[in-house]
N, C-alpha and C positions, 0 to 999 in steps of 0.2 A: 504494500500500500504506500501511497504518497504518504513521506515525515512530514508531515507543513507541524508549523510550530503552534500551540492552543495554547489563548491566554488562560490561566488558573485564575476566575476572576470569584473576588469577594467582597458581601456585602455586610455593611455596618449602620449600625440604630444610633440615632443619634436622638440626645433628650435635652432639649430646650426649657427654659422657663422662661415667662416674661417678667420683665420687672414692673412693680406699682406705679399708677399714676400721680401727681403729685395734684393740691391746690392751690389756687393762686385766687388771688381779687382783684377786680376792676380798679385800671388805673383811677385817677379824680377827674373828673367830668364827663367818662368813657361814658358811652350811647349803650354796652356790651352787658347781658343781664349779669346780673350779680348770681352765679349759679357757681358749683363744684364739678368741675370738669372728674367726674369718678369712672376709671378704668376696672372691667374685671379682671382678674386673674386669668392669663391662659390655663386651661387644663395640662397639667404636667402628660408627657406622651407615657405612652406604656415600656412597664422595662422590657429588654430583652428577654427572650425562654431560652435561648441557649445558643451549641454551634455545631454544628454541623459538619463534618467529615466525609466527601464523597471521592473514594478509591477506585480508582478502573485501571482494570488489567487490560488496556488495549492500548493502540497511536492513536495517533494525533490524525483527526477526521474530521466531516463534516458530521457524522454520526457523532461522535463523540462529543464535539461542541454542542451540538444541538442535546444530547442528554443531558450535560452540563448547566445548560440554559435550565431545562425545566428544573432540573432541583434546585440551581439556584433563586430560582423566580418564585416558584414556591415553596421556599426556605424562610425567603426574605417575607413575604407576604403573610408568612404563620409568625413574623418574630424573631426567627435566626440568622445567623450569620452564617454564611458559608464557606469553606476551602475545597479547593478540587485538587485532587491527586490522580497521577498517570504515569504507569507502568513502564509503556512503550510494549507492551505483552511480552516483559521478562518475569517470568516468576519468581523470580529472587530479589528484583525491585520488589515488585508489589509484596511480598513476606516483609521487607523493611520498610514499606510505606505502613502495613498494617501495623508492624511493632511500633514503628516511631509514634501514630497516632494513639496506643495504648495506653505512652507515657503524656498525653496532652489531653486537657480538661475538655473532651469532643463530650458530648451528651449523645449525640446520634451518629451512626455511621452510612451512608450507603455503601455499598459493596458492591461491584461491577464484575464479574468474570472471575473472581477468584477461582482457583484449579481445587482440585480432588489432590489430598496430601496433604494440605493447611488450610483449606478455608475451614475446618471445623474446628480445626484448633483454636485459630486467629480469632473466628469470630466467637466462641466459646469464651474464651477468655475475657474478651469487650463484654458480652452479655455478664459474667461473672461480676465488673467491675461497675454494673448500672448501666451501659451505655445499649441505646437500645439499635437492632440493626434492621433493614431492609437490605437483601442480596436481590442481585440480577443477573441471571445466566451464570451465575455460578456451579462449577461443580462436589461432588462428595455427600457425605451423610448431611443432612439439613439439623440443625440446632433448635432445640425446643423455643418457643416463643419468638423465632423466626420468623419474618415473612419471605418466601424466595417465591420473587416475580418471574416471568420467563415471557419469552414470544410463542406465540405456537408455533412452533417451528415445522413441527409437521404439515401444518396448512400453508405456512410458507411456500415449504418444496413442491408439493402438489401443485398451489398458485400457480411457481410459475416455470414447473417442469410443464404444467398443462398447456401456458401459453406455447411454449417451445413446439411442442409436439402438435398442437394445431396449427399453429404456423408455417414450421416446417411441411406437413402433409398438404396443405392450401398450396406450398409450390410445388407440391408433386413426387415430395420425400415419405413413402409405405413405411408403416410399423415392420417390426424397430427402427425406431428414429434412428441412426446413428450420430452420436452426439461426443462433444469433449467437454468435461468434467473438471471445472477447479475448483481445488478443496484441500484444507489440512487434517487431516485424520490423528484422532490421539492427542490431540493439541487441548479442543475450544467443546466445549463438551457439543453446544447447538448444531456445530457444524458435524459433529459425527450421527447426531439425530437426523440432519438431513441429508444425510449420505447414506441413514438406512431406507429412507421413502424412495430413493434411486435404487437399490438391491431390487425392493419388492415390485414397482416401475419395474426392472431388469426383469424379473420372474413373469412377473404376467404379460411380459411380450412388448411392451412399449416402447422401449429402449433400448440400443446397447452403446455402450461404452465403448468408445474408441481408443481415449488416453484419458488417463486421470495426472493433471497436472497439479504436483504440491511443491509451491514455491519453497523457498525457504526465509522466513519474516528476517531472519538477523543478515538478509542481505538487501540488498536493490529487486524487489519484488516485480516491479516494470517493464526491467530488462530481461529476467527470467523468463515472466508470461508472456514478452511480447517474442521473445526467440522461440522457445517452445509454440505457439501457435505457427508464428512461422513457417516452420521447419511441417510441421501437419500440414500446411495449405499445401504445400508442394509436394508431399506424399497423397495426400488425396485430394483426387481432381475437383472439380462440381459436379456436384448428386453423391458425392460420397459423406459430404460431412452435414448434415439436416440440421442440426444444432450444437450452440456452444452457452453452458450453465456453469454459472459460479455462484459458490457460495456464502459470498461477500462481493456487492456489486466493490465495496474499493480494486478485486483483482482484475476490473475490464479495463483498466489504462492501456495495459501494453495490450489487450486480446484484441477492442475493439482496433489501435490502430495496426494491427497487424494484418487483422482483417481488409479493411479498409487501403490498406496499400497493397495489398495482393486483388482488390476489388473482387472481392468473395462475400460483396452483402446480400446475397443469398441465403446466407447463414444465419437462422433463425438465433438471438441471443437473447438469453432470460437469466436473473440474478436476485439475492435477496439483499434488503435494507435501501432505505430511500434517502436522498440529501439535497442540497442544493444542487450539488454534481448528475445524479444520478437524474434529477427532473430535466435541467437540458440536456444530458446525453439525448434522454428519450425525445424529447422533442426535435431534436437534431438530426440525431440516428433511425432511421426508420428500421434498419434490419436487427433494431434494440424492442423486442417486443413485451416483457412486462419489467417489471422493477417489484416483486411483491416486499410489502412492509406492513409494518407497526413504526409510528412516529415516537422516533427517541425523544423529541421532547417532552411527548405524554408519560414513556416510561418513567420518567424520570420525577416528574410532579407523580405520580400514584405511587414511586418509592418512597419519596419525603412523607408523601399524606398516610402512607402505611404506618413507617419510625414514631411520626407524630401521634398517631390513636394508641400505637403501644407507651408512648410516654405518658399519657394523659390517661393509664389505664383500660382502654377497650382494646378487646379479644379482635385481633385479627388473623384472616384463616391462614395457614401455613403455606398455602401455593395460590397464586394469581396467574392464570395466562392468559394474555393479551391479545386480543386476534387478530389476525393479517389481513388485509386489503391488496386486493388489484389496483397497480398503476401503471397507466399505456400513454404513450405519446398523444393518442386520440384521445387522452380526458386531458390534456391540456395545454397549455401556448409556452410563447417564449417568453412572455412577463411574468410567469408562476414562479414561486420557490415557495422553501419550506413554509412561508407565512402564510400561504394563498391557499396550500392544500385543502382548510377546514371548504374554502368554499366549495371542493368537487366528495369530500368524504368526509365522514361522519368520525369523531372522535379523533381529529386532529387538528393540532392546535390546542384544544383544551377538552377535559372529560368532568363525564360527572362520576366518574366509578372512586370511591370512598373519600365524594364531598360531605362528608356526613355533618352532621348537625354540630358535632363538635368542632371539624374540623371550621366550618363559616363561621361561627362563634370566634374562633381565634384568628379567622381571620379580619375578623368586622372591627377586634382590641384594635388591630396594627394596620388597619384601613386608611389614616391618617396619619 
């Protein structure tokens, strides 16, 4: 994936008071009634509730920012203050991002992708120490009074292996679709969920697998996918390859232009997770046929509103999944981005899933 650099940004409360007004009297002969110029008191603002800690084991995205944004927006908006922390999806940072925040007065954590091997420990620990956590795509055993968020990822892959495979057949490519496949397997726990919907895809006839291309993250991700497609266009002619599916649209940099310089946009492509990148590819790209998603920004506002009903006492259930939506170049223009989505789909931009009664409550204190 592209490194671009993400600001870690953070918000802060600020509590003013006003000072009294004073009285004064009419000069001699003044025309001005003789009255008490009386000021009220502003109301003192509400204190802070706390701060917030949001960890993510991935790069620097537009995904990423956009997660970032919702929990910090509604962080801010319940009363805390937020810091955001990023991995670069080394797990050994992120082990040192979660200890470092253990030893610092966090009240809440979000938790992004932590791996199977520490996140139970990591977040056990925090939970031990009062701090209460929402996970996201993480893997390993789940922690009692957890909430671990997730996308459907299953409906993802379906989404938009479906586009693919109609697509492809619309120019004249029969089941099994033959298609090429990127993905990191053993890594990212979601990505190996949607690489089981492709096996069974495989089994019932739909698909076959041409190459399965697994970058390697700790390099130049670009150059790799864009050689490796490469090198496939020129081993198979046209009519050999019906589709190309990733699963993380960040790995179509180098797919799409490789495609595209070998003018092989014949080639049905479909990927999951949606950004500002991913809305003009589609608009741009026509032989770009779905982008399936869940809007990181919502992930991220229903993680914070989770942390917060368990800080405030109310039972929240142990698994949330969030469900995917279709998006095609044909639902949108070239003025869209991530802020314009709510207008073509429903629960982007903002939701109502656990605005609950407490949650408005707190935030009506810090409305002001």
């Amino acid at each position: 994936m592209k490194r671009l650099l993400a600001a870690a940004l953070a918000a802060t409360m600020a509590i003013t008071l006003a000072a009294c007004g004073s009285t004064a009297a009419p000069a001699a002969g003044s025309t001005a009634p003789a009255a008490e110029a009386a000021q009220e008191e502003a109301a003192p603002a509400a204190e802070p509730t706390g701060k917030i800690a949001v960890i993510r084991n991935m790069s620097a995205s537009d995904h990423t920012t956009q997660f970032f944004q919702g929990c910090i927006d509604e962080g801010k908006a319940l009363g805390y203050t937020v810091d955001t922390f990023m991995s670069d999806q080394d797990d050994t940072k992120m082990q040192d991002l979660m200890n470092q925040c253990l030893n610092k007065d966090y009240d809440i954590w979000i938790v992004s992708h932590a791996n199977e091997g520490y996140q139970n420990e990591l977040v056990s620990k925090a939970v031990e120490k009062g701090i209460k956590v929402a996970c996201f795509d993480c893997g390993g055993e789940h922690v009692p009074g957890v909430s671990y968020t997730s996308q459907n990822d299953r409906s993802l892959s379906e989404i938009s292996l479906d586009a693919m495979i109609e697509t492809a057949k619309a120019a004249g490519i029969q089941e099994p679709v033959p298609f090429v496949e990127i993905n990191i397997l053993g890594l990212i726990v979601p990505f190996d969920t949607r690489h089981a919907v492709i096996e069974e895809y495989e089994a019932a006839g739909k698909i076959k697998t041409i190459q399965l291309i697994s970058p390697n993250l700790a390099s130049d991700t670009y150059s790799q996918i864009n050689t490796a497609v490469s090198s496939l266009l020129k081993q198979y002619p046209e009519g050999q390859i019906g589709g190309l599916w990733a699963a993380s649209s960040g790995f179509l940099d180098g797919a799409i232009d490789a495609i595209e310089e070998a003018n092989r946009t014949e080639i049905a492509v479909s990927a999951v997770d949606i950004s500002n990148t991913e809305i003009q590819r589609l608009v741009e790209h026509p032989e770009y046929c779905c982008c399936a998603a869940v809007d990181p920004y919502v992930i991220g506002v229903v993680d914070v509103r989770l942390a917060v009903l368990n800080s405030l006492g109310v039972e929240t259930p142990e698994t949330v999944v969030l469900e995917a939506v279709k998006v095609s170049g044909e639902d949108l223009t070239a003025e869209d981005d991530m802020s314009t989505l709510a207008n073509h789909f429903e629960d982007f931009g903002s939701t109502d899933l656990y605005d609950t009664d407490e949650i408005k409550e707190l935030r009506a204190k810090f409305a002001n």
